[in-house]
N, C-alpha and C positions, 0 to 999 in steps of 0.2 A: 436801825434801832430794833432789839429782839423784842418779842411783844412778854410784857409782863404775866407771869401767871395769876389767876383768880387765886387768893387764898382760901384753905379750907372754911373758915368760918365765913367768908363771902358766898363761896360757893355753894355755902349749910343753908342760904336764907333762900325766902320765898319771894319772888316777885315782888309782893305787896312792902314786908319787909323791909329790902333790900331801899325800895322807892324810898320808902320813910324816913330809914336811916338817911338816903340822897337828900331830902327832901332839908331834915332835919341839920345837915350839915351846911347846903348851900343858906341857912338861915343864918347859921352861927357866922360862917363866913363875911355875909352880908352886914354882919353886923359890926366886924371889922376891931374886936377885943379882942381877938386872941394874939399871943404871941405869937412872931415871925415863924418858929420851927413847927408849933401847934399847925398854925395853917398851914403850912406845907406838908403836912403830915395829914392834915384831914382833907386837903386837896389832891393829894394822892390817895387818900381811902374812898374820896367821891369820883373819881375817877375811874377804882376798879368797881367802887359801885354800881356805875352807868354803864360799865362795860357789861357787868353781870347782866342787869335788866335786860340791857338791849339781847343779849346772848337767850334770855328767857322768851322774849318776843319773839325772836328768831324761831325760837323750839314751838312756842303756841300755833304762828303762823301756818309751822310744816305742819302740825300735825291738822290745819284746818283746810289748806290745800287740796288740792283732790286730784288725782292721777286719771288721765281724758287718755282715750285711743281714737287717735285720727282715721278718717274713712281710711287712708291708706296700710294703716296700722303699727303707724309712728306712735310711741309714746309720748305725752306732753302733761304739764302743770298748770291747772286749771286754778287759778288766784282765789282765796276766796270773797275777793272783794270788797272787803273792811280794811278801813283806814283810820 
């Protein structure tokens, strides 16, 4: 299955954002009035939403990472610990 692209106005949002609109969507859903095609359509919009976040995290984590040189003078990735 090819992986779907983020659309540009996905791709536009900020973390926080993005979470909101997830946030705001799995509500409506939970709530369980919308029409069959609605929900399917905002359950694919929350989908590439969480795909985004999680893609955001990924970028925060690297950049918080830290690059170690082993006694031997292997490079390695130093976690930074938060969870």
């Amino acid at each position: 299955m090819a992986e779907t692209r983020i659309p540009p106005d996905i791709a536009a949002l900020s973390f926080e954002d993005a979470l909101a609109e997830l946030e705001r969507i799995v509500r409506q859903l939970e709530e369980g009035k919308a029409k069959l095609d609605d929900a399917i359509g905002s359950y694919e919009r929350g989908t590439l939403l969480r795909r985004h976040c999680e893609a955001k995290l990924r970028e925060a984590q690297a950049k918080i990472d830290r690059i170690t040189v082993g006694p031997d003078g292997t490079l390695g990735l130093q976690p930074a610990g938060i969870e």
